[in-house]
C-alpha positions as CSV (number, residue, x, y, z in Angstrom):
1,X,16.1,-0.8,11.8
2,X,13.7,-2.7,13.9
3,X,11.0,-0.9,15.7
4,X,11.4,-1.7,19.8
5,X,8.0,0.1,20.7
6,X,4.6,-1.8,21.6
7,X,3.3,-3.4,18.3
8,X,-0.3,-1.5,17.7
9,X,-1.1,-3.5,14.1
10,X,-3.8,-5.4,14.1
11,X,-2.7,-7.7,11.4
12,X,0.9,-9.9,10.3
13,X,2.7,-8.2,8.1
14,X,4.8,-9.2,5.2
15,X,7.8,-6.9,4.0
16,X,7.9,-8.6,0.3
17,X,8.6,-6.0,-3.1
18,X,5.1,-6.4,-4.9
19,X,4.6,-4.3,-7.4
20,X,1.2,-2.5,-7.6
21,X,-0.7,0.3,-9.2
22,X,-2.9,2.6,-7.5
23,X,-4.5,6.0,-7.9
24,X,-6.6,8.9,-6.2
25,X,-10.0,7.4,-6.0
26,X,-12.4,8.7,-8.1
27,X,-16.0,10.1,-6.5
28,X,-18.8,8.9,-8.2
29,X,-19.9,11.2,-10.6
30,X,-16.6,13.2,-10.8
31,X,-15.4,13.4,-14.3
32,X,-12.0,14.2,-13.4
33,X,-9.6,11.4,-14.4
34,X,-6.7,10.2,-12.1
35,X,-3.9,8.5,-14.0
36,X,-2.4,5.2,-12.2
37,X,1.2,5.1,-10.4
38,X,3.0,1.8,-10.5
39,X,5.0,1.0,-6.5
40,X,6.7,-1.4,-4.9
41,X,5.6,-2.0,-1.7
42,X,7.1,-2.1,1.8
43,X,4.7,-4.4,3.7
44,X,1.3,-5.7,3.1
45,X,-1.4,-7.5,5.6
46,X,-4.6,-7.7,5.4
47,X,-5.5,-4.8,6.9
48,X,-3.6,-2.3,4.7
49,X,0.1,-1.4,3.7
50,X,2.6,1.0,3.1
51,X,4.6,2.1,0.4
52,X,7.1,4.8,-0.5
53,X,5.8,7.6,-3.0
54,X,7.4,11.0,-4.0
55,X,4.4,13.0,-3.7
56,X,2.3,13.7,-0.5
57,X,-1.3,12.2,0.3
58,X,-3.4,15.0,2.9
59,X,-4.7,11.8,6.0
60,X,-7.8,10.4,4.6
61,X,-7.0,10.6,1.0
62,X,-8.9,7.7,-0.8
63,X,-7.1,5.6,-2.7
64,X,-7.9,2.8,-5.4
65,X,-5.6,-0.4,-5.5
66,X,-5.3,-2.8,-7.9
67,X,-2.7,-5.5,-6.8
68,X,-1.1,-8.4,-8.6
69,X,0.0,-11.0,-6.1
70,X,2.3,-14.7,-7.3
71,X,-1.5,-16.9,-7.1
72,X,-3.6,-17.7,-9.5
73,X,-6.6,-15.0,-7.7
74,X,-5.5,-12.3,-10.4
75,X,-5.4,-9.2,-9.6
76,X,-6.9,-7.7,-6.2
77,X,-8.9,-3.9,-6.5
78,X,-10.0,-2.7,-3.6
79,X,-10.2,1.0,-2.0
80,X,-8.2,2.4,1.1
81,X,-7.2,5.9,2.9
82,X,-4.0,7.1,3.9
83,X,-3.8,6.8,7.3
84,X,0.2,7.7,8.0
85,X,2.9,9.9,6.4
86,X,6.2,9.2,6.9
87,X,8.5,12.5,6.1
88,X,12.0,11.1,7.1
89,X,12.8,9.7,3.6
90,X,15.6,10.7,1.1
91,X,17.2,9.3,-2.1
92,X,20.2,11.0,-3.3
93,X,20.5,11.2,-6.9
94,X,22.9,12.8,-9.1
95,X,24.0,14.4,-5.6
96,X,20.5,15.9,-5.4
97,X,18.1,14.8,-2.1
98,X,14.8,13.6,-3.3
99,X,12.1,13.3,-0.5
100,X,10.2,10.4,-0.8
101,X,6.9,9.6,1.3
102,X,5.9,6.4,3.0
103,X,2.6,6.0,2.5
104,X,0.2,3.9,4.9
105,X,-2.6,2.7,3.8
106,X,-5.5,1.5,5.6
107,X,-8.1,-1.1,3.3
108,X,-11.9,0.4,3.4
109,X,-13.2,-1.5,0.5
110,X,-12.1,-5.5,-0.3
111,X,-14.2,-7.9,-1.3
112,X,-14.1,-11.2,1.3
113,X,-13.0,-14.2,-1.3
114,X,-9.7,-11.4,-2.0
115,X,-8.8,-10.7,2.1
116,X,-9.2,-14.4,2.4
117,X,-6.9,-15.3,-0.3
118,X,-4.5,-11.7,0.7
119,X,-4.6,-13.8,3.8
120,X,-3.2,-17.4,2.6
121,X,-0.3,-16.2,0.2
122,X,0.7,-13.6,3.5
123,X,0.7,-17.0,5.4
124,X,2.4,-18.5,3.4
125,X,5.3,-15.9,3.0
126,X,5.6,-15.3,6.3
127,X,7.0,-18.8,6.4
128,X,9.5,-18.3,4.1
């Protein structure tokens, strides 16, 4: 469904089905290990993006991205914090409803040469 409100984004998105992995970020010094998720995700820009997840993130929760995008850049890490929840999503399976969480993400940490080339290959979807 299309949103019909006032667009507040900053940045172009692209709805494309990247995969990525991602984790809680880890605080210097901790010594507590936080394994890596694989997603697909919704939409990307380069400002941020969302993706759908079954747990929960609390607002704010740090997060640590590495993304592989079709280019020949390799892969993209860069750091980010939840900034939206979306609670309104359910897969049924085996007759069972499974919430699932869209999680927005907004980029803290990106290194310019990677939100320059984020940049070009969102161009050059969004033309597709």
């Amino acid at each position: 469904m299309a949103y019909g409100g006032v667009e507040k984004r900053e940045h172009e998105r692209i709805s494309q089905p990247f995969i990525i992995i991602f984790r809680i970020h880890q605080k210097e010094g901790s010594k507590e290990e936080h394994a890596w998720n694989m997603v697909t995700i919704r939409n990307l820009s380069i400002g941020g993006m969302c993706f759908n997840y079954l747990e929960k993130f609390a607002l704010g929760t740090a997060l640590e991205f590495n993304i592989t995008l079709p280019s020949s850049l390799g892969a993209i890490r860069c750091l980010g914090e939840v900034q939206r929840i979306d609670e309104d999503l359910n897969y049924v399976i085996d007759g069972k409803e499974i919430p699932i969480y869209g999680i927005g993400v907004q980029f803290t940490d990106i290194e310019d040469d990677k939100k320059e080339a984020l940049a070009k290959i969102i161009k050059d979807f969004s033309k597709k």
